[in-house]
LOVOTOR-236729 format. One record per atom (N, C-alpha, C, O): residue number from 1; y, x, z; residue in one letter; atom name. Coordinates in steps of 0.2 Angstrom, whole numbers, plus 5000, padded with zeros to 4 digits. Example, Ala and Ser with C-alpha at 12.3 -4.5 7.8 and 13.67 -1.06 7.14 Angstrom:
<recs>
> 1;4972;5066;5039;A;N
> 1;4978;5062;5039;A;CA
> 1;4984;5066;5039;A;C
> 1;4983;5071;5042;A;O
> 2;4989;5064;5035;S;N
> 2;4995;5068;5036;S;CA
> 2;5000;5064;5039;S;C
> 2;5006;5067;5040;S;O
</recs>
This chain:
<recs>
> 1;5022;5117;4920;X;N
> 1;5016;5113;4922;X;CA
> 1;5018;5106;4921;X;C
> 1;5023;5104;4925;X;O
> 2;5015;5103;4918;X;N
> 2;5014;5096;4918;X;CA
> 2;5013;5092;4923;X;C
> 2;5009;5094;4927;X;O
> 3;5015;5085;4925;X;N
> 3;5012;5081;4932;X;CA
> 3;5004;5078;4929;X;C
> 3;5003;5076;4923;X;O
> 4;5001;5080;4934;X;N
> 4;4995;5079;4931;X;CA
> 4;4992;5074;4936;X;C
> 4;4986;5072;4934;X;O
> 5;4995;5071;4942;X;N
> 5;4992;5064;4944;X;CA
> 5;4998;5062;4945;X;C
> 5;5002;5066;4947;X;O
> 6;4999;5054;4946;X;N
> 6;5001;5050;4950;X;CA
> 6;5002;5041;4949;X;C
> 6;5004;5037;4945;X;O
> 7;4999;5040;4955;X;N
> 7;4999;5034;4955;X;CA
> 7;5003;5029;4958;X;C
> 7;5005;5029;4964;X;O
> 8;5006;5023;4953;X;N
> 8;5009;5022;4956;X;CA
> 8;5007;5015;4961;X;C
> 8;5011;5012;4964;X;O
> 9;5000;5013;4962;X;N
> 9;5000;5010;4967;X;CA
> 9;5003;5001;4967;X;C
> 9;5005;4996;4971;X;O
> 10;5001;5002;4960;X;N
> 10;5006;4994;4958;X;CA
> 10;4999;4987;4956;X;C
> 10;4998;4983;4952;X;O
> 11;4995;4989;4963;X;N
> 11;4990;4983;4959;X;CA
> 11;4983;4985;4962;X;C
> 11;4978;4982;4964;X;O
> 12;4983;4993;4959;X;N
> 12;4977;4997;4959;X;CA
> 12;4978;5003;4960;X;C
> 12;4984;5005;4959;X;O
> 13;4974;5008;4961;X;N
> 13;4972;5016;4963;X;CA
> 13;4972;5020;4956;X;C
> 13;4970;5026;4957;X;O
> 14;4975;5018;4950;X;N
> 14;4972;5021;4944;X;CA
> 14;4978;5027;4943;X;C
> 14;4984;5026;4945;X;O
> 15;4976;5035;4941;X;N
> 15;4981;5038;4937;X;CA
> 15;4984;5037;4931;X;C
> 15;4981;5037;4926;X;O
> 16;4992;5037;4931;X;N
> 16;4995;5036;4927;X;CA
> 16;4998;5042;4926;X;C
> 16;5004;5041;4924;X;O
> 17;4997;5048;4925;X;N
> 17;5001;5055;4923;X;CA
> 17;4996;5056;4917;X;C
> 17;4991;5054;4915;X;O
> 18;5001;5059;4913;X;N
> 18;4997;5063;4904;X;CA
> 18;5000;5066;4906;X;C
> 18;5006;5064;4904;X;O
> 19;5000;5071;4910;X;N
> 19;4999;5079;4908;X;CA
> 19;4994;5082;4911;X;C
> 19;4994;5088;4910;X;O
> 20;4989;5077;4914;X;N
> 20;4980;5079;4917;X;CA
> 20;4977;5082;4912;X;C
> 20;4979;5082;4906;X;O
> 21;4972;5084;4914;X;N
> 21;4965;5085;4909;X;CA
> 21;4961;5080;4911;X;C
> 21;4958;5080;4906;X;O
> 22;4960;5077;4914;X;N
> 22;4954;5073;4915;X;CA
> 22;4961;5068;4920;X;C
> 22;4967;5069;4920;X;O
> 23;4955;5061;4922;X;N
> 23;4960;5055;4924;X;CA
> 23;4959;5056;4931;X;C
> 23;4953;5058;4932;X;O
> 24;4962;5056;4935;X;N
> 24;4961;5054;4943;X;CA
> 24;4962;5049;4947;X;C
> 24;4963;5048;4953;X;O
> 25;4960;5045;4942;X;N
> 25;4959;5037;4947;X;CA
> 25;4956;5037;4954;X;C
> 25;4951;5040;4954;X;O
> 26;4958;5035;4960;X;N
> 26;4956;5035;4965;X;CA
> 26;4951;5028;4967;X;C
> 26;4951;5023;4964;X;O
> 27;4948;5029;4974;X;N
> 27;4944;5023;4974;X;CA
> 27;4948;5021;4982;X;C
> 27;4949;5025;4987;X;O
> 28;4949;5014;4982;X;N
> 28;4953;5011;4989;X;CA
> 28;4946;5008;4993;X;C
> 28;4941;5005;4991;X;O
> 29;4949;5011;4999;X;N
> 29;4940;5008;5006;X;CA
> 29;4947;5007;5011;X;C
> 29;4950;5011;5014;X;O
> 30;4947;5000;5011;X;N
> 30;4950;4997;5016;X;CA
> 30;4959;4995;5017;X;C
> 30;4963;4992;5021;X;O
> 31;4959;4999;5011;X;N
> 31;4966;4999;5010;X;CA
> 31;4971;4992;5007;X;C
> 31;4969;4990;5001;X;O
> 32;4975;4988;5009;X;N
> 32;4978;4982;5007;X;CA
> 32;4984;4984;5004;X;C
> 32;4988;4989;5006;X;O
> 33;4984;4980;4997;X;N
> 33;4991;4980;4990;X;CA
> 33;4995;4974;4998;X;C
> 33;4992;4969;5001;X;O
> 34;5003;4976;5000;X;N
> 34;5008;4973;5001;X;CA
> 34;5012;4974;4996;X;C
> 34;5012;4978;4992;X;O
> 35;5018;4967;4996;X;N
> 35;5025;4967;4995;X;CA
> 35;5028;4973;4998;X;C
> 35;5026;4977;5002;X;O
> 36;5034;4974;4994;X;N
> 36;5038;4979;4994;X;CA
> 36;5037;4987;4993;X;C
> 36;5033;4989;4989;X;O
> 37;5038;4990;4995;X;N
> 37;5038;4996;4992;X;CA
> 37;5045;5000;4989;X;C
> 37;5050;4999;4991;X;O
> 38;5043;5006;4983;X;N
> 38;5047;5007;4979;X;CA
> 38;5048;5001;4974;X;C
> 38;5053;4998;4973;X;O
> 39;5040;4999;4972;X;N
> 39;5039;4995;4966;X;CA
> 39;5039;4988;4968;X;C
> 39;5044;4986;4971;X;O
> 40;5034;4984;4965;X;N
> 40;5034;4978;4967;X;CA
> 40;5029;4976;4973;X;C
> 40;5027;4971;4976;X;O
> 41;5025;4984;4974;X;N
> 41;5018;4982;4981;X;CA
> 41;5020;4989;4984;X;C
> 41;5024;4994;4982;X;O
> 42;5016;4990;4989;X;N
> 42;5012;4997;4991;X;CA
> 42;5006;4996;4996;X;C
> 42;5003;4991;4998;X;O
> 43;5003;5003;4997;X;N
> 43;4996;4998;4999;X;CA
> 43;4999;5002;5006;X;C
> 43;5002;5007;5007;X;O
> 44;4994;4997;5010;X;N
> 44;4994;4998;5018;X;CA
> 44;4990;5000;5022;X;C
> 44;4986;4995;5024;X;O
> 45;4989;5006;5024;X;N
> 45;4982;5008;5029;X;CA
> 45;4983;5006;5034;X;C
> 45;4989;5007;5035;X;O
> 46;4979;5003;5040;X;N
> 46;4979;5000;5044;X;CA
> 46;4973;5002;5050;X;C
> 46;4972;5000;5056;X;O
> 47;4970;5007;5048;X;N
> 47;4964;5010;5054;X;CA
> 47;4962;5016;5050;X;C
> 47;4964;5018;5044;X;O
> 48;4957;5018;5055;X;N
> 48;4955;5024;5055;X;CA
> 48;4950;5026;5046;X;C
> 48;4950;5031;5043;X;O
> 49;4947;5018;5045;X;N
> 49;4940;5020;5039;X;CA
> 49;4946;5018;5035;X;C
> 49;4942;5016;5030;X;O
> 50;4952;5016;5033;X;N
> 50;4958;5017;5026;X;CA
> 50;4958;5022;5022;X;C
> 50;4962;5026;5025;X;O
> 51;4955;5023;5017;X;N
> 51;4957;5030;5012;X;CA
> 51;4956;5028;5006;X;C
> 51;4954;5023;5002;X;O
> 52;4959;5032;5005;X;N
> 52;4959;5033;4996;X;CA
> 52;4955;5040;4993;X;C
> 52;4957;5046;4994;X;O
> 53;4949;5040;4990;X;N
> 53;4947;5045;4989;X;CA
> 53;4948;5046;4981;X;C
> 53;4948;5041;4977;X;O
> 54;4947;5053;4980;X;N
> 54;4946;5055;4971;X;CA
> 54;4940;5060;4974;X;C
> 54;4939;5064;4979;X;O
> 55;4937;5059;4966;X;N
> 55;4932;5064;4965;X;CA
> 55;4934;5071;4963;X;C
> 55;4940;5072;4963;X;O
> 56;4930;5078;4962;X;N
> 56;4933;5081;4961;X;CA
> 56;4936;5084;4955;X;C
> 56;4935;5082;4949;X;O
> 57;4940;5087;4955;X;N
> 57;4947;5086;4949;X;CA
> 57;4948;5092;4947;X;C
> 57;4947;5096;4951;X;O
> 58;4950;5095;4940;X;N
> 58;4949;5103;4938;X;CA
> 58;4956;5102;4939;X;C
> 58;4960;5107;4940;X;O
> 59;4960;5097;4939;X;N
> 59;4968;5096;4941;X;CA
> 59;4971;5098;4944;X;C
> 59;4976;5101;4944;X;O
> 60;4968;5096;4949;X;N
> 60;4968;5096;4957;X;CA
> 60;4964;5100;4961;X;C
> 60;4958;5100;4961;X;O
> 61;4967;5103;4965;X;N
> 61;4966;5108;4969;X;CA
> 61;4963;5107;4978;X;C
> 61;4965;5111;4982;X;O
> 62;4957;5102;4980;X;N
> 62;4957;5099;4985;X;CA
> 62;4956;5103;4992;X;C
> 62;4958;5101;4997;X;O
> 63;4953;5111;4991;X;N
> 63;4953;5114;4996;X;CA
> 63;4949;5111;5001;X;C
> 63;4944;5109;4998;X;O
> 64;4950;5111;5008;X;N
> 64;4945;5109;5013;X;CA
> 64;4950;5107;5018;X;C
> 64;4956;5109;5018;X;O
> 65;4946;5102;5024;X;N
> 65;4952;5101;5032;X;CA
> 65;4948;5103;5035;X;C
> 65;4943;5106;5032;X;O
> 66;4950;5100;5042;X;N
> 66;4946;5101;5047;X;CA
> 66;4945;5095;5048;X;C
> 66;4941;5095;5053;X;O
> 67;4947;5089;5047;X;N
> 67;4947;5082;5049;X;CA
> 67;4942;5079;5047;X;C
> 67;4941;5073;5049;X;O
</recs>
């Protein structure tokens, strides 16, 4: 199997994997790009409304929480 998402979070929420069928860009609500990281940023959640969401994905397998 192919990597079929991953982002690296260098700017923006976009996926960078070609081995998807569809793109899984993510959408950021509250979330802040900092210095350092792996790369040259990473982003920073800082409360409770911080997320990253994706729509649903034939990629990705989202399942359900409880949260």
């Amino acid at each position: 199997m192919d990597l079929v998402a991953y982002w690296d979070f260098e700017g923006d929420a976009l996926d960078n994997a070609t081995g998807g069928t569809v793109t899984d860009d993510g959408t950021l609500t509250g979330a802040a790009f900092v210095g350092g990281g792996l790369g040259t940023s990473a982003l920073q959640f800082s409360g409770g409304g911080d997320v990253m969401k994706l729509e649903s994905s034939a990629d990705i397998n989202q399942g359900t929480t409880t949260e």
